[in-house]
C-alpha positions, 0 to 999 in steps of 0.5 A, a space after each residue: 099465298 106467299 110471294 117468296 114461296 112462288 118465287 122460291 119454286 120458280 127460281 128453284 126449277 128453273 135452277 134444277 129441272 134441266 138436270 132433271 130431264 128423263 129421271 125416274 120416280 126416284 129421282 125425283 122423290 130425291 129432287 123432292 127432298 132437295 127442294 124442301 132442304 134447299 129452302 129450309 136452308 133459306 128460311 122458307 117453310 115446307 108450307 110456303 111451297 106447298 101452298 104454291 103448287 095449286 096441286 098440294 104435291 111438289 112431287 107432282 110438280 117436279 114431275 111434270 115440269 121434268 116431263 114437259 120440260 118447262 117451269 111450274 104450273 102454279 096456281 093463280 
């Protein structure tokens, strides 16, 4: 697992999530696509990211960080 792939994720929902809150499916399929764009722009690999979910879906992620409204569920 890679440390700026968590720390990516975390900063990136920390940043985004609030925006986020009560958005549809579609929103955040679009959120989705932002992420991998937003760290592609910083050097990171899709994989990187993905890897750090603990889910194998930063969709799902997303999702449930919009739900309940707090950081990443990481795995550990």
């Amino acid at each position: 697992m890679t440390t700026r792939g968590r720390e990516f994720l975390e900063r990136w929902l920390a940043d985004n999530v609030p925006d986020l809150v009560g958005a549809d499916v579609i929103s955040t399929g679009r959120a989705t696509d932002k992420l991998f764009a937003d760290a592609q722009k910083q050097g990171i690999e899709g994989a990187e990211i993905v890897e750090e979910t603990g889910k194998g879906s930063v969709y799902e992620t997303i999702l449930d960080a919009v739900v309940h409204h707090h950081g990443p569920r990481l795995a550990d």
